[in-house]
PDB file of N, H, CA, C and O in Angstrom:
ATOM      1  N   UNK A   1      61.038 104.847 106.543  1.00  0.00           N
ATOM      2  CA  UNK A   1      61.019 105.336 105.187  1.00  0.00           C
ATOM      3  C   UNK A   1      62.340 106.043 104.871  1.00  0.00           C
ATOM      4  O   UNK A   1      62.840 106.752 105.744  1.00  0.00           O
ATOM      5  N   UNK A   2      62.999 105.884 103.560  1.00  0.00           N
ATOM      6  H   UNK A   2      62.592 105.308 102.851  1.00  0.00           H
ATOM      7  CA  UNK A   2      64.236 106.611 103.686  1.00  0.00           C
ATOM      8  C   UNK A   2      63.952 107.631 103.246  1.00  0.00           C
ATOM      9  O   UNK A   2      62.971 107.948 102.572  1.00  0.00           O
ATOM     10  N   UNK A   3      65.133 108.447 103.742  1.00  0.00           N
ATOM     11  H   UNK A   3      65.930 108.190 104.289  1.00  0.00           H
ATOM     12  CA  UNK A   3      64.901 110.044 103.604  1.00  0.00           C
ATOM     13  C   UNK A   3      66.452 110.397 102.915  1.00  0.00           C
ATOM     14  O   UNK A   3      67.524 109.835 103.139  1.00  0.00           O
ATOM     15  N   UNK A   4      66.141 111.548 101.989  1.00  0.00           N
ATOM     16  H   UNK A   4      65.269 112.004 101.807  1.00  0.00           H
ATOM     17  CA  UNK A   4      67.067 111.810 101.198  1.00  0.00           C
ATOM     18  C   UNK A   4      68.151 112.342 102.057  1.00  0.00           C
ATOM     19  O   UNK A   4      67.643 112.778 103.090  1.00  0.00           O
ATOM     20  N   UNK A   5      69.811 112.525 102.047  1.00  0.00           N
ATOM     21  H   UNK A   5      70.224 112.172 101.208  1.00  0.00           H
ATOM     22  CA  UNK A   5      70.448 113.194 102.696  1.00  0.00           C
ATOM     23  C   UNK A   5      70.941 114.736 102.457  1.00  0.00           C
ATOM     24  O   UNK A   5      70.907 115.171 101.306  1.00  0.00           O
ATOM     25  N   UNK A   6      71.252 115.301 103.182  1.00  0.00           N
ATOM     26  H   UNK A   6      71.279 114.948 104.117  1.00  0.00           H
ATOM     27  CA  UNK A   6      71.222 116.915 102.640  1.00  0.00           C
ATOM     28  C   UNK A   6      72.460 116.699 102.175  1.00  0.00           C
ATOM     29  O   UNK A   6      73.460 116.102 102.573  1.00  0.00           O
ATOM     30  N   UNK A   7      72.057 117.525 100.943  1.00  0.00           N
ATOM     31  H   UNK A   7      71.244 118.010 100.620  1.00  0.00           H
ATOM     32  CA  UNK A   7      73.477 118.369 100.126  1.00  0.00           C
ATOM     33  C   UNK A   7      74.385 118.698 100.770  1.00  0.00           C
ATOM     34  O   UNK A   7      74.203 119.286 101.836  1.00  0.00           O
ATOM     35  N   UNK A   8      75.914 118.343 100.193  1.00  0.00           N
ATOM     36  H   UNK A   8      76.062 117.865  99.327  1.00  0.00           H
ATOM     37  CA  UNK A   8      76.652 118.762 100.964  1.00  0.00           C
ATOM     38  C   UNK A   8      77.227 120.445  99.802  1.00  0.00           C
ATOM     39  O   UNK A   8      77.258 120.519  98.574  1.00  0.00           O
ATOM     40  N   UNK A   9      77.522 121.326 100.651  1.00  0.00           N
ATOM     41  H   UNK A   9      77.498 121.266 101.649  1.00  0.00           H
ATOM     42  CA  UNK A   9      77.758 122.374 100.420  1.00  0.00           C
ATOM     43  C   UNK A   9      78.620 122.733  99.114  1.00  0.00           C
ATOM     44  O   UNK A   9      79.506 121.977  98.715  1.00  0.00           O
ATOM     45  N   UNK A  10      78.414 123.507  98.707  1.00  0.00           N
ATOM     46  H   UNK A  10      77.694 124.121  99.032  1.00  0.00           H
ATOM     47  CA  UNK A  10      79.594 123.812  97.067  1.00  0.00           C
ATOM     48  C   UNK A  10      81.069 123.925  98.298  1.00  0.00           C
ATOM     49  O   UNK A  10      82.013 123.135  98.274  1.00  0.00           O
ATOM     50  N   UNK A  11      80.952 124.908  99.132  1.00  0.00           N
ATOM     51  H   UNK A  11      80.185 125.550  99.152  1.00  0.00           H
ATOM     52  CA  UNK A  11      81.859 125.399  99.584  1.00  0.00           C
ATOM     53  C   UNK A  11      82.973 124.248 100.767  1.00  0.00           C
ATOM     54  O   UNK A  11      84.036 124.549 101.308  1.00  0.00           O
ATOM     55  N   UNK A  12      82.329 123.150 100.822  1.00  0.00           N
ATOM     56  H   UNK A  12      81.465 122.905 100.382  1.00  0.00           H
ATOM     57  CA  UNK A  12      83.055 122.274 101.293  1.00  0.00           C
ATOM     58  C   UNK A  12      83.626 121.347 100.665  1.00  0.00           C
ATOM     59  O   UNK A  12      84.564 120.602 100.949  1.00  0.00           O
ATOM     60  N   UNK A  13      82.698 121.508  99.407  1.00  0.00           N
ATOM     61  H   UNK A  13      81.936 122.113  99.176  1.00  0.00           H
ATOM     62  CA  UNK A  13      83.033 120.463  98.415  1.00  0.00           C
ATOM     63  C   UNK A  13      84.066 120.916  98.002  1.00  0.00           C
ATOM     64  O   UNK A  13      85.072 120.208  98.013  1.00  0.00           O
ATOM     65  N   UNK A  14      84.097 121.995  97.607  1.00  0.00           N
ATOM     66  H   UNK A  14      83.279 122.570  97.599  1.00  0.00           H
ATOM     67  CA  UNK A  14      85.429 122.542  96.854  1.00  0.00           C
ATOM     68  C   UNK A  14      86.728 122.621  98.041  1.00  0.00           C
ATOM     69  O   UNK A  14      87.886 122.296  97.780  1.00  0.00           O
ATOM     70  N   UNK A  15      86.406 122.965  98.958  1.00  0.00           N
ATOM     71  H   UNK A  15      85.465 123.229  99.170  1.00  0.00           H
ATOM     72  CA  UNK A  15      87.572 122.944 100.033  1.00  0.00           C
ATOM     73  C   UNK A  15      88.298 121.290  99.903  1.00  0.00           C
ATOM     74  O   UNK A  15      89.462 120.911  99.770  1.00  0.00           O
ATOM     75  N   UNK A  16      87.020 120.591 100.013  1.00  0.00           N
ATOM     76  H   UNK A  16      86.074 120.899 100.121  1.00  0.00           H
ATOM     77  CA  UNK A  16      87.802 118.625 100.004  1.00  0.00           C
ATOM     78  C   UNK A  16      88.457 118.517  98.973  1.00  0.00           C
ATOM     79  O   UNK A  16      89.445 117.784  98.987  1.00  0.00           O
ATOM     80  N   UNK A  17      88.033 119.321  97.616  1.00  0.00           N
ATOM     81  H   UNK A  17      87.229 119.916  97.604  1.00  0.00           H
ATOM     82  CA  UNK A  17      89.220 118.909  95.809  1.00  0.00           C
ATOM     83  C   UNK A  17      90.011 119.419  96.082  1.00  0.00           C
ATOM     84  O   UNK A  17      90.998 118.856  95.608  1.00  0.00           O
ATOM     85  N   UNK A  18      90.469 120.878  97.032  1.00  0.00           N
ATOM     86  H   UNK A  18      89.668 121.334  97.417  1.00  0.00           H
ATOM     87  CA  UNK A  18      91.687 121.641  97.360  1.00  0.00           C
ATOM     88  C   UNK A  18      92.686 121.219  98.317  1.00  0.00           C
ATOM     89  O   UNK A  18      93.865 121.570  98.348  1.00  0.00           O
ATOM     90  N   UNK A  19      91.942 120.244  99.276  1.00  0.00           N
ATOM     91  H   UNK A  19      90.984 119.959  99.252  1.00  0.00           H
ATOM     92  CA  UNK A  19      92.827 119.746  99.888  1.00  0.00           C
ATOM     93  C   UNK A  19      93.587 118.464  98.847  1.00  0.00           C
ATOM     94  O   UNK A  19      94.801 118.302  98.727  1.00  0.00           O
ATOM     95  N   UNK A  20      92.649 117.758  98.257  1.00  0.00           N
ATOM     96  H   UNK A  20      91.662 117.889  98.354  1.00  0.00           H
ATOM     97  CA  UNK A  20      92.782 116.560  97.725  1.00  0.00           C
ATOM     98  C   UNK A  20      94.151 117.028  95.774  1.00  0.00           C
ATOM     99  O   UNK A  20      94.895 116.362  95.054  1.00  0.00           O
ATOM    100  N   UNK A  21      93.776 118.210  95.826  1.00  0.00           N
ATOM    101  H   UNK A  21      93.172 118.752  96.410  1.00  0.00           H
ATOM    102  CA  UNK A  21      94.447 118.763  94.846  1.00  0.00           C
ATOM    103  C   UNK A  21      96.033 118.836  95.427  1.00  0.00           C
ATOM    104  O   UNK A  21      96.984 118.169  95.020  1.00  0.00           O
ATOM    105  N   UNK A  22      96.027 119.683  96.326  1.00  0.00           N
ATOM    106  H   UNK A  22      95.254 120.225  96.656  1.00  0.00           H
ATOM    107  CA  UNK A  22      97.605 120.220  97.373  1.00  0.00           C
ATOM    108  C   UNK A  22      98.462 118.673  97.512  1.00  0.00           C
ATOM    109  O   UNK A  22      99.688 118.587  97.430  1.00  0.00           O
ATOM    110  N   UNK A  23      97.533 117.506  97.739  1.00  0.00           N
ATOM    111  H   UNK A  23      96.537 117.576  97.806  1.00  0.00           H
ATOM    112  CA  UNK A  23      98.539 116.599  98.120  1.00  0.00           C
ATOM    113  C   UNK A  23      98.887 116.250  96.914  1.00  0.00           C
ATOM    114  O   UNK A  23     100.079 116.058  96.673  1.00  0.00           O
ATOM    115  N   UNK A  24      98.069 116.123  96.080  1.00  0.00           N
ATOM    116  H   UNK A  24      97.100 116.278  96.275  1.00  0.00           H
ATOM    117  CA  UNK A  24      98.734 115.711  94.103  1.00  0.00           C
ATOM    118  C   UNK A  24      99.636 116.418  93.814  1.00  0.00           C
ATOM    119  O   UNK A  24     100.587 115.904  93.225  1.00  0.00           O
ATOM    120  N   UNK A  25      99.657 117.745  94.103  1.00  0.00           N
ATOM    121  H   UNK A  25      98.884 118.162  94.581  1.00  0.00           H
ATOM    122  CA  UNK A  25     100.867 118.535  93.606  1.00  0.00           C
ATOM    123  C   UNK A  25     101.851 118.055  94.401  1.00  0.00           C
ATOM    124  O   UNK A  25     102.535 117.265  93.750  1.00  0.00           O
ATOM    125  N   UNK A  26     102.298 118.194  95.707  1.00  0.00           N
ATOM    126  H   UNK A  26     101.742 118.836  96.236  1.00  0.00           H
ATOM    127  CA  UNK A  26     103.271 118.495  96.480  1.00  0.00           C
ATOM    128  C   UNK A  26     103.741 117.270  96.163  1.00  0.00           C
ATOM    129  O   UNK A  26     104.968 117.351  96.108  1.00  0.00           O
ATOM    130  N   UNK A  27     103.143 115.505  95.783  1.00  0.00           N
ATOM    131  H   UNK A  27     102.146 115.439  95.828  1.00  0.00           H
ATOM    132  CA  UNK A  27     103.797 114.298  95.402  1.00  0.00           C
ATOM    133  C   UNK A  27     104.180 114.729  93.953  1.00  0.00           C
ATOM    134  O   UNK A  27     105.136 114.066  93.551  1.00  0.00           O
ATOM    135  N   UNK A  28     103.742 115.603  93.084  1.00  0.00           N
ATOM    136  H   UNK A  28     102.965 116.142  93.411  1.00  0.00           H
ATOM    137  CA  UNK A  28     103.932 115.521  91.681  1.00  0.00           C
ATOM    138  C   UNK A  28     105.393 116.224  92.060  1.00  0.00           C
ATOM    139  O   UNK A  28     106.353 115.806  91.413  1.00  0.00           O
ATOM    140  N   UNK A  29     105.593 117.048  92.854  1.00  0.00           N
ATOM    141  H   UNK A  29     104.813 117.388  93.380  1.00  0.00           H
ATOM    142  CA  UNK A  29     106.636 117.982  92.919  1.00  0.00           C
ATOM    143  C   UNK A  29     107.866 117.345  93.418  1.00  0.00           C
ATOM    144  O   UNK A  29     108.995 117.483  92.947  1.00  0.00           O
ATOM    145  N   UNK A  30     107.426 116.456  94.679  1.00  0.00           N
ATOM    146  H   UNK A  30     106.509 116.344  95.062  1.00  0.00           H
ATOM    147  CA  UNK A  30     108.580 115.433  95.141  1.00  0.00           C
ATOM    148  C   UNK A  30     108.952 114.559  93.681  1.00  0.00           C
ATOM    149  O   UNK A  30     110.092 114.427  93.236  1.00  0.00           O
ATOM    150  N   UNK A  31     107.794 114.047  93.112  1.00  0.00           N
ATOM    151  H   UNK A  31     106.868 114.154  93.474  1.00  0.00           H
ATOM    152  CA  UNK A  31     108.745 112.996  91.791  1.00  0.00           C
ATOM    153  C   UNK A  31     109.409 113.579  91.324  1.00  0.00           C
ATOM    154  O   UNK A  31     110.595 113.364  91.578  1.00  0.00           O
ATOM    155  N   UNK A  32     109.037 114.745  90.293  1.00  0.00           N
ATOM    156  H   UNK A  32     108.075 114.920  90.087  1.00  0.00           H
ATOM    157  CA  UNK A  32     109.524 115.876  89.495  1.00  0.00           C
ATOM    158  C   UNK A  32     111.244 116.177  90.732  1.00  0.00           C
ATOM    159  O   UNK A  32     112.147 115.375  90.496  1.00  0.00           O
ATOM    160  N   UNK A  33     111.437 116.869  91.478  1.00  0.00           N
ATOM    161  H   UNK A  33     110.703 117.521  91.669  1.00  0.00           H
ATOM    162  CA  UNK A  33     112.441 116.494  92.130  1.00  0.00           C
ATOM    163  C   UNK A  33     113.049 115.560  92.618  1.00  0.00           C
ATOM    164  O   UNK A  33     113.839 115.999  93.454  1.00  0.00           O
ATOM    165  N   UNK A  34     113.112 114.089  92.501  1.00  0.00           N
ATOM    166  H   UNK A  34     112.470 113.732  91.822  1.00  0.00           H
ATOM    167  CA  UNK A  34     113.377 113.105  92.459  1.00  0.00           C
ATOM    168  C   UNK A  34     113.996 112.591  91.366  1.00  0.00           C
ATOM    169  O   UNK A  34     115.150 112.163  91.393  1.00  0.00           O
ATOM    170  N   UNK A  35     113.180 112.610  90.238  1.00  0.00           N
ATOM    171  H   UNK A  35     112.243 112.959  90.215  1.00  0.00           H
ATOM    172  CA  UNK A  35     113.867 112.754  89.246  1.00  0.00           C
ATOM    173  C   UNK A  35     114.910 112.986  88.196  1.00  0.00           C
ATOM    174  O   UNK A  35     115.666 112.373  87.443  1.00  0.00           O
ATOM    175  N   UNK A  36     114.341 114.899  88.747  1.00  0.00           N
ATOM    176  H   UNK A  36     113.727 115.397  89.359  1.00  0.00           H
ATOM    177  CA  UNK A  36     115.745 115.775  88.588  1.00  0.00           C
ATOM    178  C   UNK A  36     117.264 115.231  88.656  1.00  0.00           C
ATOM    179  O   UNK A  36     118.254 115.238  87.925  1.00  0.00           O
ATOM    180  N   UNK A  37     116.792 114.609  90.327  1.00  0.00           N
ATOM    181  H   UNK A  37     115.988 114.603  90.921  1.00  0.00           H
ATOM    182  CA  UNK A  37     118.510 114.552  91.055  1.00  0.00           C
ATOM    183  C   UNK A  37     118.996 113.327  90.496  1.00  0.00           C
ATOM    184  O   UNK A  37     120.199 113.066  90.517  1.00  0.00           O
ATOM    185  N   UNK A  38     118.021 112.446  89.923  1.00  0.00           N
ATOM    186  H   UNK A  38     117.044 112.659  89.906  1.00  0.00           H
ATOM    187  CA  UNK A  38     118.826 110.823  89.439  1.00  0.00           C
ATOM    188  C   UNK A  38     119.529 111.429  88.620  1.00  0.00           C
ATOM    189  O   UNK A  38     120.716 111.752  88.579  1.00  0.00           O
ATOM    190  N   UNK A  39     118.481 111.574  87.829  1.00  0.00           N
ATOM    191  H   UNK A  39     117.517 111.311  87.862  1.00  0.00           H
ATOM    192  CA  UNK A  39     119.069 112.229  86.001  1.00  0.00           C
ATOM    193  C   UNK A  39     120.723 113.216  86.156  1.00  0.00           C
ATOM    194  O   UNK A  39     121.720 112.966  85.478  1.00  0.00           O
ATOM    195  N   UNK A  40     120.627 114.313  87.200  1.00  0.00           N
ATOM    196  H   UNK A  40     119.817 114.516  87.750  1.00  0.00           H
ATOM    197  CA  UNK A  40     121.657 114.928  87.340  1.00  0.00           C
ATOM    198  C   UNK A  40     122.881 114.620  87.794  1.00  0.00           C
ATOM    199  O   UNK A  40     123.970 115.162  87.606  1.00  0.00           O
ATOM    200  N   UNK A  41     122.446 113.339  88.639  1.00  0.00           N
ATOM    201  H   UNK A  41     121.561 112.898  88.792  1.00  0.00           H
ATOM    202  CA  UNK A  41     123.613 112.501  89.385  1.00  0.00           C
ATOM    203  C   UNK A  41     124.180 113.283  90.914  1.00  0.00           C
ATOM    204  O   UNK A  41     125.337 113.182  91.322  1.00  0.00           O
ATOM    205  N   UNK A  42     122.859 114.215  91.753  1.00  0.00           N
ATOM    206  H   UNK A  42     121.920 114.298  91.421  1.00  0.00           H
ATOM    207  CA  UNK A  42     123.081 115.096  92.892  1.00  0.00           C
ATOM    208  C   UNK A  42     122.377 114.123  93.367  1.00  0.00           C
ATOM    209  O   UNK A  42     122.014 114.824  94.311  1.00  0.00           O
ATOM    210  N   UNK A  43     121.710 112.864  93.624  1.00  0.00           N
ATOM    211  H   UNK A  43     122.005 112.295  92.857  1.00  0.00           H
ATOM    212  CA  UNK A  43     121.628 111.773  94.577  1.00  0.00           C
ATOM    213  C   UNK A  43     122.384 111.305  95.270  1.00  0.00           C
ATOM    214  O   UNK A  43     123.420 110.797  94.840  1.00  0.00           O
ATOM    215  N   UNK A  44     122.049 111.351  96.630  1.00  0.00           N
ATOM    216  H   UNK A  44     121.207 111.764  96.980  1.00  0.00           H
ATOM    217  CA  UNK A  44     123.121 111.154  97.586  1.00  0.00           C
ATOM    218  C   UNK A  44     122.346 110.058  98.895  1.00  0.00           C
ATOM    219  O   UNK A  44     122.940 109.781  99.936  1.00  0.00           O
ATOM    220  N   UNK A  45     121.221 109.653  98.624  1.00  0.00           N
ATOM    221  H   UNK A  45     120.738 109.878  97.777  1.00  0.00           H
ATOM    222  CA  UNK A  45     120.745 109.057  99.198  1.00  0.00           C
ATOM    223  C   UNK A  45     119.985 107.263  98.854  1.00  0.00           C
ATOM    224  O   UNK A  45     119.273 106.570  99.580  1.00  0.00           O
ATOM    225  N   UNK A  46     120.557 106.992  97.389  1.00  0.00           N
ATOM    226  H   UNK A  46     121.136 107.555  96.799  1.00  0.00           H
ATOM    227  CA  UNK A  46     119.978 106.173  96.984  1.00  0.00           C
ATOM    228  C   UNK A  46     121.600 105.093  96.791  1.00  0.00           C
ATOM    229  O   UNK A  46     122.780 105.422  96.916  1.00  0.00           O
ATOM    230  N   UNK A  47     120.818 103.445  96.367  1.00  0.00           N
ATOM    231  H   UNK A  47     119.860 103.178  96.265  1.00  0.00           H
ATOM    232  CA  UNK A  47     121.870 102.474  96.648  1.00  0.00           C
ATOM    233  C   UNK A  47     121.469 101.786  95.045  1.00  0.00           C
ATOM    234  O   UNK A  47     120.366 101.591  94.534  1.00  0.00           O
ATOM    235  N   UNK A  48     122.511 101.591  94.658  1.00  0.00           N
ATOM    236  H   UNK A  48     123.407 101.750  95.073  1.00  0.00           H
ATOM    237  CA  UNK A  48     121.551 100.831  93.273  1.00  0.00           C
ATOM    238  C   UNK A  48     122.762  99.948  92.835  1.00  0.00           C
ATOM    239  O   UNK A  48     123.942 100.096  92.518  1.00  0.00           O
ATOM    240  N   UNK A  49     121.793  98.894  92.995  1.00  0.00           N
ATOM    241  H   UNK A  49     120.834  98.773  93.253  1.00  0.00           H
ATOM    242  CA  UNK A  49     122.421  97.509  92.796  1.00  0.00           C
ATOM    243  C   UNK A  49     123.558  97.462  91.556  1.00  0.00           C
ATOM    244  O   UNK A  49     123.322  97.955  90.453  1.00  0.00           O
ATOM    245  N   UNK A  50     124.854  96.783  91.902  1.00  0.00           N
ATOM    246  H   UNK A  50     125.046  96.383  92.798  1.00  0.00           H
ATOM    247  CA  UNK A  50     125.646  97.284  91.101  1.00  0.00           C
ATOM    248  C   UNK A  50     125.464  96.096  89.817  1.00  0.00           C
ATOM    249  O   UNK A  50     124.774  95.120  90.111  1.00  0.00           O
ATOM    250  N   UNK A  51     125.957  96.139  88.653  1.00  0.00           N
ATOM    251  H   UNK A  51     126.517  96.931  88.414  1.00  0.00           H
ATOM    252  CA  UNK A  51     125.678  95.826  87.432  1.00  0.00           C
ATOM    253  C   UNK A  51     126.788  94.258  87.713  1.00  0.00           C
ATOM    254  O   UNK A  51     127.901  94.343  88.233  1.00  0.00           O
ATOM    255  N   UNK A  52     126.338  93.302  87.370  1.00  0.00           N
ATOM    256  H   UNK A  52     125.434  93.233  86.948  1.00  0.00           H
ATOM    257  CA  UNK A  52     126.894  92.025  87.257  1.00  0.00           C
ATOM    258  C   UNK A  52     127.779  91.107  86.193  1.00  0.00           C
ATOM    259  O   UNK A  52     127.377  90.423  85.251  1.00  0.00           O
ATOM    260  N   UNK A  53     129.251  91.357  86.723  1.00  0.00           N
ATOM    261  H   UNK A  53     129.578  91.913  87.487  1.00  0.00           H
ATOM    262  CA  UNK A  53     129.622  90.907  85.045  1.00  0.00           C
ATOM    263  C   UNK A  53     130.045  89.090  85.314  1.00  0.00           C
ATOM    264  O   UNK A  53     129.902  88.282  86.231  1.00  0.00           O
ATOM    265  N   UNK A  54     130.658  89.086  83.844  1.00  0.00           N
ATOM    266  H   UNK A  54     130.775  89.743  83.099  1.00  0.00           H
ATOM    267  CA  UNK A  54     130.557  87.589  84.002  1.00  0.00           C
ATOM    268  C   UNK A  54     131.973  86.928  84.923  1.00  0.00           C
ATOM    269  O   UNK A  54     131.975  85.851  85.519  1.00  0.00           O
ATOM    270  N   UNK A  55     133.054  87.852  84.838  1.00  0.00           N
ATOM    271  H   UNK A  55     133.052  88.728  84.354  1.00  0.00           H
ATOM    272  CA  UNK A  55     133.864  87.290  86.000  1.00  0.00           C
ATOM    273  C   UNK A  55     133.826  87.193  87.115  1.00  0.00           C
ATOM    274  O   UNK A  55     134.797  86.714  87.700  1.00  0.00           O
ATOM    275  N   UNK A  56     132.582  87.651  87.887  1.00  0.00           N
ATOM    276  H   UNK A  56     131.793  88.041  87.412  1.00  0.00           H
ATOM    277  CA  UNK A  56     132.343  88.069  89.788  1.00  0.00           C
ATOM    278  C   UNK A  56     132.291  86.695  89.711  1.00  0.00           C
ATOM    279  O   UNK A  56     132.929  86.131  90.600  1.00  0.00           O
ATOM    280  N   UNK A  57     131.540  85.748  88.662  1.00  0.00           N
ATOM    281  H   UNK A  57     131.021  86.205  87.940  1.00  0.00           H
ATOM    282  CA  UNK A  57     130.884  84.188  89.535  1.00  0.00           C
ATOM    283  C   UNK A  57     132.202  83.481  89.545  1.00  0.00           C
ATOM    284  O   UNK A  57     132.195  82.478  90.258  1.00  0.00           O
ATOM    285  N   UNK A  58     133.384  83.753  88.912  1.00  0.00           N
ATOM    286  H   UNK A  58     133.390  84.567  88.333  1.00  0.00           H
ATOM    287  CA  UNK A  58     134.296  82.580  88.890  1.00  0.00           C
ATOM    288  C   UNK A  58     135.339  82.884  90.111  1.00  0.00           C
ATOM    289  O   UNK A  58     136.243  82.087  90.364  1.00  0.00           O
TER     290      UNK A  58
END
């Protein structure tokens, strides 16, 4: 016969959205700084394909 499963606790529950919250921020914070540095031009780690004109093919 099935049997209902016990409640899981307010207090764990809320601990799992806090963990699950901390990692949303700390990625929102890396984009948000990521960002920053394109826009500012303090990127020093990125490669970006250079722009193609029409004399390279001849």
């Amino acid at each position: 016969m099935a049997v209902p499963k016990k409640r899981t606790s307010k207090a764990k529950s809320a601990t799992r959205k806090a963990v699950w919250k901390q990692k949303a921020q700390k990625a929102a914070q890396k984009a948000m700084s990521l960002g920053k540095a394109i826009l500012t031009g303090n990127n020093r780690s990125f490669i970006y394909p250079q722009a193609e004109t029409e004399d390279e093919g001849e």
